[in-house]
C-alpha positions as CSV (number, residue, x, y, z in Angstrom):
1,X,-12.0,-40.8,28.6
2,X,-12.6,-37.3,29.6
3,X,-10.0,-35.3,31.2
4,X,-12.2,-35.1,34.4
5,X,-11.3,-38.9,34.4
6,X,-8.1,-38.6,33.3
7,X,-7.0,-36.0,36.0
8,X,-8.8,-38.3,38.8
9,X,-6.9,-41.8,37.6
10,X,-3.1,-39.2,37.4
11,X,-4.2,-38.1,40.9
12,X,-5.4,-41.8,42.0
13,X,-1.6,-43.0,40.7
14,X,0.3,-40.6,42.2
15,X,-1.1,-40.7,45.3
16,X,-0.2,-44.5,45.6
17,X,2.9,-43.7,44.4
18,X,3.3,-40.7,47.2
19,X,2.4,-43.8,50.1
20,X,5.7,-45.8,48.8
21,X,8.1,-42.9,49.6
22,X,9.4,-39.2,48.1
23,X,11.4,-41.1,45.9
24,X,8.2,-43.3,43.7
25,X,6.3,-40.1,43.5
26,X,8.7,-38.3,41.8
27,X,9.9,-41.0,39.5
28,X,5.8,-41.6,39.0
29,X,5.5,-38.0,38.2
30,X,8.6,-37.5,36.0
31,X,7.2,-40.8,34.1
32,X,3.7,-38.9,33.5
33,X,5.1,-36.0,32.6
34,X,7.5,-37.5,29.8
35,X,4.1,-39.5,28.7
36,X,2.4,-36.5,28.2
37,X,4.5,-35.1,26.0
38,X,4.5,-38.3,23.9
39,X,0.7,-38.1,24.1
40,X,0.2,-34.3,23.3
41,X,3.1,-34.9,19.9
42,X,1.3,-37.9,18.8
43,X,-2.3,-36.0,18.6
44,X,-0.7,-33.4,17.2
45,X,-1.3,-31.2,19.4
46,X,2.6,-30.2,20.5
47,X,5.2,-29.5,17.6
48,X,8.5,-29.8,19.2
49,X,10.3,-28.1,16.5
50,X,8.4,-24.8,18.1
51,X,9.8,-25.6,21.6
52,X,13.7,-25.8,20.4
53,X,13.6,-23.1,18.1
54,X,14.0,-25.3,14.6
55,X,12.3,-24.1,11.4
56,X,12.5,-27.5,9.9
57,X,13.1,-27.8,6.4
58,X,10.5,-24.8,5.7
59,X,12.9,-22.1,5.6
């Protein structure tokens, strides 16, 4: 899937989720949010020991 689609099928979801009420888009977008993190540190793509400053067990 290419990230053309990908951004059309987020922007598809949210905007059902924006016709049930404030309240289902936000939770929709705090859920894809949180499940593109967990994409981007399963690809490898996103070290989180970068974002809060660790070194790991490299030092």
């Amino acid at each position: 899937m290419t990230a053309t689609q990908t951004g059309l099928l987020a922007g598809l979801i949210l905007g059902l989720a924006a016709t049930q009420g404030f309240t289902a888009f936000l939770v929709t977008l705090a859920v894809g949010v949180i499940g593109l993190v967990v994409g981007r540190v399963l690809d490898g793509e996103l070290d989180l020991r970068e974002l809060f400053g660790g070194k790991g067990r490299d030092r």
